[in-house]
PDB file as gemmi writes it, atoms N, CA and C in Angstrom:
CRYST1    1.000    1.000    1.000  90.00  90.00  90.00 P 1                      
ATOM      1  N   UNK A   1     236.046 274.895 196.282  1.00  0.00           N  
ATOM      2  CA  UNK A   1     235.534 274.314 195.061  1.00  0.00           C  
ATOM      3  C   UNK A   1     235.511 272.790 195.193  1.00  0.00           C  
ATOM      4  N   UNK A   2     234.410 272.610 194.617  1.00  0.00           N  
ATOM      5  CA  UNK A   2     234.520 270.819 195.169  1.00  0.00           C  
ATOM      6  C   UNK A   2     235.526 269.525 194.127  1.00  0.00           C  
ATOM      7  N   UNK A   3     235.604 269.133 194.574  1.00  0.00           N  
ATOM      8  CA  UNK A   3     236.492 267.910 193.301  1.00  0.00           C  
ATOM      9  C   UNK A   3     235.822 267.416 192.552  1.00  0.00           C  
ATOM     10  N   UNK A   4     235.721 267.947 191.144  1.00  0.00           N  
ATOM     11  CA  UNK A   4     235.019 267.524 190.238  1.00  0.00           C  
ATOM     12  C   UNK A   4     235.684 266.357 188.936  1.00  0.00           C  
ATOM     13  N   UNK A   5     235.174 265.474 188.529  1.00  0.00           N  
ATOM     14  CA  UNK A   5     235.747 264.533 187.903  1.00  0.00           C  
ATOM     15  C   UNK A   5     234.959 264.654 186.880  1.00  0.00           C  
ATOM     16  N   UNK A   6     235.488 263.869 185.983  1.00  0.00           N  
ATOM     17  CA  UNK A   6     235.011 264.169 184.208  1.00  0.00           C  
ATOM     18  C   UNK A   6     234.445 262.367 184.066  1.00  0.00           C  
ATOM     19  N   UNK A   7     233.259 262.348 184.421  1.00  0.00           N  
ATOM     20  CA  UNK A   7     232.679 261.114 184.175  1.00  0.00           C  
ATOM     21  C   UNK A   7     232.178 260.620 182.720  1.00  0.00           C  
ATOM     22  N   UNK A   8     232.925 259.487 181.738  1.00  0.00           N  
ATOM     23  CA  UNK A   8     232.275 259.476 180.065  1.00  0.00           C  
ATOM     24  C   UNK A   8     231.265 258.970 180.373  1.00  0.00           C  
ATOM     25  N   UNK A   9     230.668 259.788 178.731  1.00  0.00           N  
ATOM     26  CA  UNK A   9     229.262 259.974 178.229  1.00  0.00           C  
ATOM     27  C   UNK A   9     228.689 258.508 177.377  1.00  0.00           C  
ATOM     28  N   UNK A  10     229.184 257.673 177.826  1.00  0.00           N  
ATOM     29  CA  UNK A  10     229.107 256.348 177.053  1.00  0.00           C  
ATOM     30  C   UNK A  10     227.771 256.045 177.530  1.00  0.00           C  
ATOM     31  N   UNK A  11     227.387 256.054 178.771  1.00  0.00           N  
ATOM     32  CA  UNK A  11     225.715 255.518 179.327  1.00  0.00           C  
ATOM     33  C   UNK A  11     225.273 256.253 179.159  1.00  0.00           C  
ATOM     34  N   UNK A  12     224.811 257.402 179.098  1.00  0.00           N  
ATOM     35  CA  UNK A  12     223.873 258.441 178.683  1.00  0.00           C  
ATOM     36  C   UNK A  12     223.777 258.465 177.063  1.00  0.00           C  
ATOM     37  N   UNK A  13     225.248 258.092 176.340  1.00  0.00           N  
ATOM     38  CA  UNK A  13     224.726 257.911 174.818  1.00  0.00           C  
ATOM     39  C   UNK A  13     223.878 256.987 174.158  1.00  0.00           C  
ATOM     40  N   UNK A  14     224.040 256.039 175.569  1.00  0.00           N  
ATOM     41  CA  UNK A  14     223.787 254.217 174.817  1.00  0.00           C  
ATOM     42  C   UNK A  14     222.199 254.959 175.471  1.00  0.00           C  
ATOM     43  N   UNK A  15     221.466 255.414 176.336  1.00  0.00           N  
ATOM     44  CA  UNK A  15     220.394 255.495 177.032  1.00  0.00           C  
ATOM     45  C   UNK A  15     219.381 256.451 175.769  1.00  0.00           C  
ATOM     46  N   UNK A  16     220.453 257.941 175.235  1.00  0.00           N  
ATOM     47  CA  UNK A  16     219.735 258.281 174.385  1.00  0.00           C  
ATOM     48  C   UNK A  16     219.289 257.572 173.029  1.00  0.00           C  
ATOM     49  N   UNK A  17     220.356 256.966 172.671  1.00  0.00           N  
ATOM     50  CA  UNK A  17     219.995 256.211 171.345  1.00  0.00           C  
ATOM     51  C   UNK A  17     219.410 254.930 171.335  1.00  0.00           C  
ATOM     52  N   UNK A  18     219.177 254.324 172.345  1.00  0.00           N  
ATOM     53  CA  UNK A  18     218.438 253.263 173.009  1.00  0.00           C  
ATOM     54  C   UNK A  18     216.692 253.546 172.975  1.00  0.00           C  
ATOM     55  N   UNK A  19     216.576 254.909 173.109  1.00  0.00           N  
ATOM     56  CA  UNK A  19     215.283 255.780 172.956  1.00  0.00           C  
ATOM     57  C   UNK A  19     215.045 256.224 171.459  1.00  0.00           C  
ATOM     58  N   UNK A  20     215.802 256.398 171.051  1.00  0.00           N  
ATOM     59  CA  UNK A  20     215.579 256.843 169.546  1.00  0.00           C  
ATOM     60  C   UNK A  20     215.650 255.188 168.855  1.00  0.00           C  
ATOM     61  N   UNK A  21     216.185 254.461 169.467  1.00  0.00           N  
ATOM     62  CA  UNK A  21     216.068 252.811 168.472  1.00  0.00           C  
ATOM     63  C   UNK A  21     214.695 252.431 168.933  1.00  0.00           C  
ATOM     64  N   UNK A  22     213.854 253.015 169.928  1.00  0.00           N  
ATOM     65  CA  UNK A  22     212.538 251.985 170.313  1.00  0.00           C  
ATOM     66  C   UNK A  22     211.543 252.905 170.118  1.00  0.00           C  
ATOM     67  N   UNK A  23     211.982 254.079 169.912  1.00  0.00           N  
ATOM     68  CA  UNK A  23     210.564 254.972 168.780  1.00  0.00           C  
ATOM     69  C   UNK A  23     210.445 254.386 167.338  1.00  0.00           C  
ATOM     70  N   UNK A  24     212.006 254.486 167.119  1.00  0.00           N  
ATOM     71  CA  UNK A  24     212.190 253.597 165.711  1.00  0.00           C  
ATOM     72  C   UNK A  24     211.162 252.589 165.310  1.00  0.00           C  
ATOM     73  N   UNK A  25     211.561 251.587 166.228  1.00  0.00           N  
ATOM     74  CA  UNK A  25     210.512 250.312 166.248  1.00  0.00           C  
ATOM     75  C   UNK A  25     209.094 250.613 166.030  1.00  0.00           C  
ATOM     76  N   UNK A  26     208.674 251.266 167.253  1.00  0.00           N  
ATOM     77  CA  UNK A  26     207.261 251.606 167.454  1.00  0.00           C  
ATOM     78  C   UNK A  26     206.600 252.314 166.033  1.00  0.00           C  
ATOM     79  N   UNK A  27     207.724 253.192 165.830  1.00  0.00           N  
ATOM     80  CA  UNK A  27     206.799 253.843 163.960  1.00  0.00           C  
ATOM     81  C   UNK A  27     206.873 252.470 163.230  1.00  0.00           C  
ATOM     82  N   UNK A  28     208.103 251.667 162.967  1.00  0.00           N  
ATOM     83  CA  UNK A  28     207.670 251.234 162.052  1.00  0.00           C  
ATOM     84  C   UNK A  28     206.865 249.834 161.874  1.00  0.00           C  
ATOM     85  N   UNK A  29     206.814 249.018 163.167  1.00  0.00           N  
ATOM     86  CA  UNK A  29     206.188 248.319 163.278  1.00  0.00           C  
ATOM     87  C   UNK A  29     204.406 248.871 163.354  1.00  0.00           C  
ATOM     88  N   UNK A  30     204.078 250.002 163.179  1.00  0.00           N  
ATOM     89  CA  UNK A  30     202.710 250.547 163.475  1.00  0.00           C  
ATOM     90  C   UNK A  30     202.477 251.004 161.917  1.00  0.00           C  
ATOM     91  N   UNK A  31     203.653 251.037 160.970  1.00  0.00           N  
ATOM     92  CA  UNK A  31     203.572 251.234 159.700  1.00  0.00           C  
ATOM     93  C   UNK A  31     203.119 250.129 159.437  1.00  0.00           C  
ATOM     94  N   UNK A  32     203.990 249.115 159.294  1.00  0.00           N  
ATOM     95  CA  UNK A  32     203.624 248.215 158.563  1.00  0.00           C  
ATOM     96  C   UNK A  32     202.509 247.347 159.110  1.00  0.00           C  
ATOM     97  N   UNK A  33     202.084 247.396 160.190  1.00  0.00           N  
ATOM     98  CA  UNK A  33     200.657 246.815 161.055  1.00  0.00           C  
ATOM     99  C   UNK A  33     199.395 247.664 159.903  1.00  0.00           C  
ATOM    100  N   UNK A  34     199.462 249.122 159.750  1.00  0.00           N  
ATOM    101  CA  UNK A  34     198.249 249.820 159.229  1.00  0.00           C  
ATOM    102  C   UNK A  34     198.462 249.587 157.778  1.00  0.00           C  
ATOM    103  N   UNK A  35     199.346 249.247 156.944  1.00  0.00           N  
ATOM    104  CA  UNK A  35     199.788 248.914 155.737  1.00  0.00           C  
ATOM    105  C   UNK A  35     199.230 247.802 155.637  1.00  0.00           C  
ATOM    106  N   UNK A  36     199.174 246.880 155.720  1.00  0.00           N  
ATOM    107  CA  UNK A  36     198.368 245.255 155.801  1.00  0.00           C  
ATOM    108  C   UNK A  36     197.750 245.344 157.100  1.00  0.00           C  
ATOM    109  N   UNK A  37     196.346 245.077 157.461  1.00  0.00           N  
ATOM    110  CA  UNK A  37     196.090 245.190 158.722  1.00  0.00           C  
ATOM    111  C   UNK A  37     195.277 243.646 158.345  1.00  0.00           C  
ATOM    112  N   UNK A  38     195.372 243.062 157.873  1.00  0.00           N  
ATOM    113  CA  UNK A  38     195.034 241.701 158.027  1.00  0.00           C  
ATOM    114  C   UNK A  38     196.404 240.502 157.722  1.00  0.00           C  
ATOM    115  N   UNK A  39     197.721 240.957 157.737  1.00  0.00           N  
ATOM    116  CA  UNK A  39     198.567 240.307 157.458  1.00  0.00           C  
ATOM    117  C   UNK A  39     198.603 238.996 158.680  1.00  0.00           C  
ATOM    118  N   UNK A  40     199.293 238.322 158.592  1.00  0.00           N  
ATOM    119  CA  UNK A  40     199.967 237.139 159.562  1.00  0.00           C  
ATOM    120  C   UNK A  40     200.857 237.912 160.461  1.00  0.00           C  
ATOM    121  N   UNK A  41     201.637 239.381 160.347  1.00  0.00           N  
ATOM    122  CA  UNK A  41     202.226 240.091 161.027  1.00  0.00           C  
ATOM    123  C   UNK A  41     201.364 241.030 162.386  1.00  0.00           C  
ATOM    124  N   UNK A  42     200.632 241.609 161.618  1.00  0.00           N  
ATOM    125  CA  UNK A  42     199.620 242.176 162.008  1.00  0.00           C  
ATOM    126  C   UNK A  42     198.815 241.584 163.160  1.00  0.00           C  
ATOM    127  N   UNK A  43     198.291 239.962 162.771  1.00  0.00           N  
ATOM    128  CA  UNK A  43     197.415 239.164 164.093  1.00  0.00           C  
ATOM    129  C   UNK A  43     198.285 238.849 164.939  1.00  0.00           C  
ATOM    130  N   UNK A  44     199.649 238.797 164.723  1.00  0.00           N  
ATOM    131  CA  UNK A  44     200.752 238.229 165.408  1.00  0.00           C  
ATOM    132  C   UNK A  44     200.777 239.600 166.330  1.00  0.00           C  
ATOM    133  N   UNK A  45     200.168 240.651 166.491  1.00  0.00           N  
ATOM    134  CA  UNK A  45     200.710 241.702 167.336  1.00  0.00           C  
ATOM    135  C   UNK A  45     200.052 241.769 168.710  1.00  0.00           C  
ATOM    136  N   UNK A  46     198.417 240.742 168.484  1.00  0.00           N  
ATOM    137  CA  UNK A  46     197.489 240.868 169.399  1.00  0.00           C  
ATOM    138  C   UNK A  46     198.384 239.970 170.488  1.00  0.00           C  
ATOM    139  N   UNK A  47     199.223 240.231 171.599  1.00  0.00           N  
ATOM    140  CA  UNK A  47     199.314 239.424 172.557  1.00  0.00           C  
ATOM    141  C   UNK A  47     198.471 239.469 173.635  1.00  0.00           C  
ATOM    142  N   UNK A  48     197.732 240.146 174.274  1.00  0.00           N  
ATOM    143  CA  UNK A  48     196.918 240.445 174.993  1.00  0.00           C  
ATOM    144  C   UNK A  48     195.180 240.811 174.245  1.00  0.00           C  
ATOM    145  N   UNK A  49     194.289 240.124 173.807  1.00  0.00           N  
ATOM    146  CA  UNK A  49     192.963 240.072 172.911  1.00  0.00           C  
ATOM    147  C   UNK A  49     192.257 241.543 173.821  1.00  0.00           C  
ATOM    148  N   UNK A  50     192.286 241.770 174.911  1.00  0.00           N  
ATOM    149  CA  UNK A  50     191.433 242.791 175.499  1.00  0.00           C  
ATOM    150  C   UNK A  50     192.005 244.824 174.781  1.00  0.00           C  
ATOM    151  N   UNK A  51     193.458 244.370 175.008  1.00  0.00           N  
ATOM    152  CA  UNK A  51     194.159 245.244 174.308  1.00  0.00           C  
ATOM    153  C   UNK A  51     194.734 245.240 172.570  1.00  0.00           C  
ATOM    154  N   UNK A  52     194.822 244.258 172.386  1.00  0.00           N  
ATOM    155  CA  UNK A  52     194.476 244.359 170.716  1.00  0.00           C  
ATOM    156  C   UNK A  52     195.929 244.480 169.832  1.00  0.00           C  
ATOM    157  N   UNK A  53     196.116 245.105 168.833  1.00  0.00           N  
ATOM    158  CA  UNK A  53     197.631 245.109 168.590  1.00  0.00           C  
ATOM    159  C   UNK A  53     198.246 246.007 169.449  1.00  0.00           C  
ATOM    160  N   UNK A  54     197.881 246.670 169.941  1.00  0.00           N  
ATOM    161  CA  UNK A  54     199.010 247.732 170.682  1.00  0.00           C  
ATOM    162  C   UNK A  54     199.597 246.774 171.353  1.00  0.00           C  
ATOM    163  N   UNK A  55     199.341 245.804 172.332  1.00  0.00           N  
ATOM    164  CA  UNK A  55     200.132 245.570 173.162  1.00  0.00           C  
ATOM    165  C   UNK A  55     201.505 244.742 172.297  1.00  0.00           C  
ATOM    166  N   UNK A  56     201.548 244.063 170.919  1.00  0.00           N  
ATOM    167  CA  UNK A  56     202.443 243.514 170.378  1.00  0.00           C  
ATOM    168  C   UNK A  56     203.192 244.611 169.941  1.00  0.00           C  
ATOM    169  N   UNK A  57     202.785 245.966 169.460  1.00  0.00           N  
ATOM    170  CA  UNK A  57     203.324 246.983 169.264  1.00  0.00           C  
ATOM    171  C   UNK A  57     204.146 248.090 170.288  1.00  0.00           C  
ATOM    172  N   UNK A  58     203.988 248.098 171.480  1.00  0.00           N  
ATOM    173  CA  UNK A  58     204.495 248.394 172.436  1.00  0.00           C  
ATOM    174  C   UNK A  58     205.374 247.493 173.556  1.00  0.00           C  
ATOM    175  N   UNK A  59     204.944 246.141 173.178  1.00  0.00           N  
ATOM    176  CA  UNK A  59     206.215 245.158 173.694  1.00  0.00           C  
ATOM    177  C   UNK A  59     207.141 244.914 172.675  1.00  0.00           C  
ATOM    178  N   UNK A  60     207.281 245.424 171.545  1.00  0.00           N  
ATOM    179  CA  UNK A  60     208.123 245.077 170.623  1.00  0.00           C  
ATOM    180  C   UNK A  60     208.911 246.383 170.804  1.00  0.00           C  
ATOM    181  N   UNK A  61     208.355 247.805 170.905  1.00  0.00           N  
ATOM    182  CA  UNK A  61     209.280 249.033 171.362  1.00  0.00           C  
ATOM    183  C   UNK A  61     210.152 248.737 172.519  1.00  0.00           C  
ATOM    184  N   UNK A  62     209.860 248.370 173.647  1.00  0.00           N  
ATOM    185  CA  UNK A  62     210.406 248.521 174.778  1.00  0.00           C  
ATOM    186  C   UNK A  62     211.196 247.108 174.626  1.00  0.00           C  
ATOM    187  N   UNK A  63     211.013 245.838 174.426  1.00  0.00           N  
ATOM    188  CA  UNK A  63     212.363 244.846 173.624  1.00  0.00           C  
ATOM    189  C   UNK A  63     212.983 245.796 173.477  1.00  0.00           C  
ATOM    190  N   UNK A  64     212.823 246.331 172.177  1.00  0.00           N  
ATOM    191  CA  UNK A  64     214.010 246.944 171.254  1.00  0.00           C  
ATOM    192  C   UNK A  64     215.031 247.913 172.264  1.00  0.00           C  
ATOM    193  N   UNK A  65     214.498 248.724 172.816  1.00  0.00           N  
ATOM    194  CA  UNK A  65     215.108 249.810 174.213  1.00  0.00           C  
ATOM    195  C   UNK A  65     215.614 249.314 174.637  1.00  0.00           C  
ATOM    196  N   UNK A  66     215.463 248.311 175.671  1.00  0.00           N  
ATOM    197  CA  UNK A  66     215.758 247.599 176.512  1.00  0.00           C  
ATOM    198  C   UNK A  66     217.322 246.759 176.109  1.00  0.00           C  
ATOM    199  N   UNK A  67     217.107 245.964 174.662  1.00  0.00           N  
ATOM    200  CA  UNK A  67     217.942 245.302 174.566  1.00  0.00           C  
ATOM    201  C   UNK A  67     219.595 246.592 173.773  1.00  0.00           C  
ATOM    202  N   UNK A  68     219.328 247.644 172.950  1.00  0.00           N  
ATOM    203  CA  UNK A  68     219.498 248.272 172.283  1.00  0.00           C  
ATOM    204  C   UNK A  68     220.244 249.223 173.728  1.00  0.00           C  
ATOM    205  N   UNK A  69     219.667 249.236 174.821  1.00  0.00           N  
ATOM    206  CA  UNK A  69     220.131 249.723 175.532  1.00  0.00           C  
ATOM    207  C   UNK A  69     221.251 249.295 176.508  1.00  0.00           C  
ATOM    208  N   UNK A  70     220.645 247.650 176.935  1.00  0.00           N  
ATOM    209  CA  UNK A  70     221.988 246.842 177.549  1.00  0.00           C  
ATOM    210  C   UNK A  70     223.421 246.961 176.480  1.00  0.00           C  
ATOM    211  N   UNK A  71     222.888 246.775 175.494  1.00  0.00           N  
ATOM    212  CA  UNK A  71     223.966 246.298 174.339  1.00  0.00           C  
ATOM    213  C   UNK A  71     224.951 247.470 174.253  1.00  0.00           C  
ATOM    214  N   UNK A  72     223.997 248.889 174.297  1.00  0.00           N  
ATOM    215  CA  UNK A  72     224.830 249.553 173.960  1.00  0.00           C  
ATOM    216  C   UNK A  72     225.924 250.379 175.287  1.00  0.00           C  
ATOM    217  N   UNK A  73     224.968 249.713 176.528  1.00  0.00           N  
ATOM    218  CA  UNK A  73     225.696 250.520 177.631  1.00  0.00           C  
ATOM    219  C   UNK A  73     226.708 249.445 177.979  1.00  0.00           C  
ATOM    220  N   UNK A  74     226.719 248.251 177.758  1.00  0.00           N  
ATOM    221  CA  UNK A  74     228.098 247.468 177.804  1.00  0.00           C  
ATOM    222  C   UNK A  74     229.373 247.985 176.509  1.00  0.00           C  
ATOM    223  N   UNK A  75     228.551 247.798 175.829  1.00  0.00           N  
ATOM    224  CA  UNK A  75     229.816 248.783 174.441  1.00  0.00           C  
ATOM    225  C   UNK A  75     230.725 249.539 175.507  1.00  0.00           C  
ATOM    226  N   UNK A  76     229.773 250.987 175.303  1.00  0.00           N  
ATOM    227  CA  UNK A  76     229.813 252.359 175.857  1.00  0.00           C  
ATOM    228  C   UNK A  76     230.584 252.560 177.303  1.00  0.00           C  
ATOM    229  N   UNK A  77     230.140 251.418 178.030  1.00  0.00           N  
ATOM    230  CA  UNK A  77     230.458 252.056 179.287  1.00  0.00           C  
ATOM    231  C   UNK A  77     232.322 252.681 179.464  1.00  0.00           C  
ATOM    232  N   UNK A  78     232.397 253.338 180.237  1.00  0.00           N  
ATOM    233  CA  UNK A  78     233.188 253.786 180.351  1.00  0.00           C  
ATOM    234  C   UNK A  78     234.005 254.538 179.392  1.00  0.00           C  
ATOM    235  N   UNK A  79     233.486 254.888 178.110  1.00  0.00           N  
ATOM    236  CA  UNK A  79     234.020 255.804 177.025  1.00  0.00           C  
ATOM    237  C   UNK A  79     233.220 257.125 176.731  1.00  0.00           C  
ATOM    238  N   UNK A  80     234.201 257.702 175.985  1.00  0.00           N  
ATOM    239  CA  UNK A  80     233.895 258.965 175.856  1.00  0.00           C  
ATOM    240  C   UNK A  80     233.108 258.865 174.499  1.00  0.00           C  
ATOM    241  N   UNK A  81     231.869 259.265 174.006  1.00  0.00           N  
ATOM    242  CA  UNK A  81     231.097 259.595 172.792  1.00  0.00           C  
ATOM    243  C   UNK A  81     231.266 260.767 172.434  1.00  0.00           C  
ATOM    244  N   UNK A  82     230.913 260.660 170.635  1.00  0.00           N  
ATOM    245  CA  UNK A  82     230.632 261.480 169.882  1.00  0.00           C  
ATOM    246  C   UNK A  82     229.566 262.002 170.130  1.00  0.00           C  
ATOM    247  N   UNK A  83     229.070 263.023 171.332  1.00  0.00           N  
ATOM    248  CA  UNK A  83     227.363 262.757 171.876  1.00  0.00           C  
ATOM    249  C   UNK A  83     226.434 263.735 170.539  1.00  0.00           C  
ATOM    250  N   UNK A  84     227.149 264.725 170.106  1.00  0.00           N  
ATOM    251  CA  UNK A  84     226.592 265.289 169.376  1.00  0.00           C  
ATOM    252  C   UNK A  84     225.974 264.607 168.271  1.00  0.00           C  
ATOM    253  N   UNK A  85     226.823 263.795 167.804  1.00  0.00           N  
ATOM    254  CA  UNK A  85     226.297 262.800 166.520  1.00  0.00           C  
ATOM    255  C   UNK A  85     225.207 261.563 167.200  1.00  0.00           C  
ATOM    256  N   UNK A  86     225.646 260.871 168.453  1.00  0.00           N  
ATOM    257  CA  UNK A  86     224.385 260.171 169.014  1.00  0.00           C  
ATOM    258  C   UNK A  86     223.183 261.170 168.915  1.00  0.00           C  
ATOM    259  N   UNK A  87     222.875 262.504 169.206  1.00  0.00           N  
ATOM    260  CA  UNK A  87     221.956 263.079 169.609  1.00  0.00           C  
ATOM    261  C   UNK A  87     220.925 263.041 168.129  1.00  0.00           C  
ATOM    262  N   UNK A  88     222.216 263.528 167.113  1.00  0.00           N  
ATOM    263  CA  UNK A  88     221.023 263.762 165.619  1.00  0.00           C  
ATOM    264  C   UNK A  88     220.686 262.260 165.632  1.00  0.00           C  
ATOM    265  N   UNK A  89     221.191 260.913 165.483  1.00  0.00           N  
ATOM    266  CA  UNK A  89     221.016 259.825 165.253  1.00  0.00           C  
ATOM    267  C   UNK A  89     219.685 259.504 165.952  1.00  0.00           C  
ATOM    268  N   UNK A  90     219.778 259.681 167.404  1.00  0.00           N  
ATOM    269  CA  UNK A  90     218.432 259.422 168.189  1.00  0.00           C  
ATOM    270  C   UNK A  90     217.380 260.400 167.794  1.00  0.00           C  
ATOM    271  N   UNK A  91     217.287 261.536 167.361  1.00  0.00           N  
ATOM    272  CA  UNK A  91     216.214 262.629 167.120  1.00  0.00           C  
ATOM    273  C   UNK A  91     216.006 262.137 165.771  1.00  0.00           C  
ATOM    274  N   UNK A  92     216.673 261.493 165.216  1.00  0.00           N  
ATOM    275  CA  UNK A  92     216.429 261.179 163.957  1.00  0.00           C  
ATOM    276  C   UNK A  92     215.637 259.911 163.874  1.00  0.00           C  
ATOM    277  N   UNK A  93     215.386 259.022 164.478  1.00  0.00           N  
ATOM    278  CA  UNK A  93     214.968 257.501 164.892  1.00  0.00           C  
ATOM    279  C   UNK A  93     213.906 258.377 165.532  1.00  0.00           C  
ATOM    280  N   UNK A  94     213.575 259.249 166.394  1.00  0.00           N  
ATOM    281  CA  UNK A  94     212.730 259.368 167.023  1.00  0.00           C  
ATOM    282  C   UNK A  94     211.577 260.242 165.850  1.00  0.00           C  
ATOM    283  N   UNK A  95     212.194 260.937 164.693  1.00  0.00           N  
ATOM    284  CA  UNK A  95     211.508 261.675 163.836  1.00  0.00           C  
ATOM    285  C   UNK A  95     210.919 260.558 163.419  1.00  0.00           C  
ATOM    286  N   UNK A  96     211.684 259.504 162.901  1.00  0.00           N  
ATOM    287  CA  UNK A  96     211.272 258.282 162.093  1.00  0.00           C  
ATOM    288  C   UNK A  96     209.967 257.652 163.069  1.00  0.00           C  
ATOM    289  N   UNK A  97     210.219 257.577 164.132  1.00  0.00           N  
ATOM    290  CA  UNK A  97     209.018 257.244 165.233  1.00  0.00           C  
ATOM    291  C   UNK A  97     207.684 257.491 165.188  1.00  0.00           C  
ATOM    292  N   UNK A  98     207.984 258.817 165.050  1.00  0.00           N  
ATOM    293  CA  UNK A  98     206.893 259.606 165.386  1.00  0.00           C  
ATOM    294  C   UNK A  98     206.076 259.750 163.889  1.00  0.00           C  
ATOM    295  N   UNK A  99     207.031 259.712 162.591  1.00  0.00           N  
ATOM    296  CA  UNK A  99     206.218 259.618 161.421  1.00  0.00           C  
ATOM    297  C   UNK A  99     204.985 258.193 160.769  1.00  0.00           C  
ATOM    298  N   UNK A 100     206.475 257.276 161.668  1.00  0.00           N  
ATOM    299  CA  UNK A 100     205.520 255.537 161.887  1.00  0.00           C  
ATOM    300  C   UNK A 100     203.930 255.564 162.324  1.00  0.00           C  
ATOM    301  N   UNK A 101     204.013 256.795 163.349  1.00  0.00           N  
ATOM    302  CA  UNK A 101     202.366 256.663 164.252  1.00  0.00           C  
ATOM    303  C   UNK A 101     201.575 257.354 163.348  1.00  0.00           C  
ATOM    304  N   UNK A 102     202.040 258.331 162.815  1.00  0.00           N  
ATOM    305  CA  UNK A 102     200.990 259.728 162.511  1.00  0.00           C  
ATOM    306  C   UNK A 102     200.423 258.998 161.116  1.00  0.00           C  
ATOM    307  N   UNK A 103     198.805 259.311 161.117  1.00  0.00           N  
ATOM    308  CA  UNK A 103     197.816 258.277 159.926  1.00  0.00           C  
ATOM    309  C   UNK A 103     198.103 258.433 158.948  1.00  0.00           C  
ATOM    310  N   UNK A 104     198.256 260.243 158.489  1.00  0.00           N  
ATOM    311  CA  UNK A 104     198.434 260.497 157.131  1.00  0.00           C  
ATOM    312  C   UNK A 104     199.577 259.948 156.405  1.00  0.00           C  
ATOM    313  N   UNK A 105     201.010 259.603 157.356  1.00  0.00           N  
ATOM    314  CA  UNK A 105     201.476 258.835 156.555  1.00  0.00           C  
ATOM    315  C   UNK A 105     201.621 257.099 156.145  1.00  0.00           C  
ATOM    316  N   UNK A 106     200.695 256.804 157.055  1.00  0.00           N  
ATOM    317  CA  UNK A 106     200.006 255.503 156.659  1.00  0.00           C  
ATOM    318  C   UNK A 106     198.957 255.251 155.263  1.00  0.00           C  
ATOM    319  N   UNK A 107     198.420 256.344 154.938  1.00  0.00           N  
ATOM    320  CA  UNK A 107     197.751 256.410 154.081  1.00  0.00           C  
ATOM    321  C   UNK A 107     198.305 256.961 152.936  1.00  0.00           C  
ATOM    322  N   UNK A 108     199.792 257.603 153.003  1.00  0.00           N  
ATOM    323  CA  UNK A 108     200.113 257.794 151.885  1.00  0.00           C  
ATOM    324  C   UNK A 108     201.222 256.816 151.170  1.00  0.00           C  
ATOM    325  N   UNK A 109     201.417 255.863 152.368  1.00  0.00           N  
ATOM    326  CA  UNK A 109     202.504 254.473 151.637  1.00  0.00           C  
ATOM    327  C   UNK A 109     201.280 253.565 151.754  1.00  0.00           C  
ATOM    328  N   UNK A 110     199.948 253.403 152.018  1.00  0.00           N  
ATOM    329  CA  UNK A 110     199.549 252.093 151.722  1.00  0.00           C  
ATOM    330  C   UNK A 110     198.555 252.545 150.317  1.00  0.00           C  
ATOM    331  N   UNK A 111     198.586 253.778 150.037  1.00  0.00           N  
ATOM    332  CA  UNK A 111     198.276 253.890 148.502  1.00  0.00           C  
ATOM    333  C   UNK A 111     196.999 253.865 148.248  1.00  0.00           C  
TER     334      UNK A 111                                                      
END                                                                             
């Protein structure tokens, strides 16, 4: 039997919820972009003119990951998580994500 060691779940928690914080972003910064689409927020998204707002909308997701992810795998490292409760937290950010993109509910908060 080989020597098995009990390695904590601290980087894999900070990695999942790092993913559920930058869907987060992505819904709701794509909310509030289709909610005012002529705001000062909104033109502020075009960083790249060929690609249009997405690209302010998808460099603002992967920031968020990225940093959400260092932050949390320095926390984390080397501890043991509550992974079960990270898991609803990230599926839950990621529900929130995924409701940010989808039109119909753009059209039912911009009224």
């Amino acid at each position: 039997m080989a020597n098995e060691t009990n390695k904590p779940n601290g980087p894999v928690a900070a990695a999942l919820l790092a993913g559920g914080i930058g869907s987060a972003v992505l819904g709701l910064v794509t909310l509030i972009n289709e909610i005012n689409t002529t705001s000062a927020f909104s033109k502020s998204l075009v960083w790249v003119k060929t690609v249009g707002g997405l690209s302010g909308k998808s460099s603002y997701a992967i920031i968020a990951f990225l940093l959400a992810w260092a932050v949390l795998h320095f926390v984390w490292k080397g501890k043991e998580i509550k992974f079960n409760t990270i898991s609803i937290v990230a599926f839950v950010l990621l529900a929130v994500g995924l409701l940010g993109t989808f039109p119909p509910v753009w059209h039912l908060l911009a009224g």
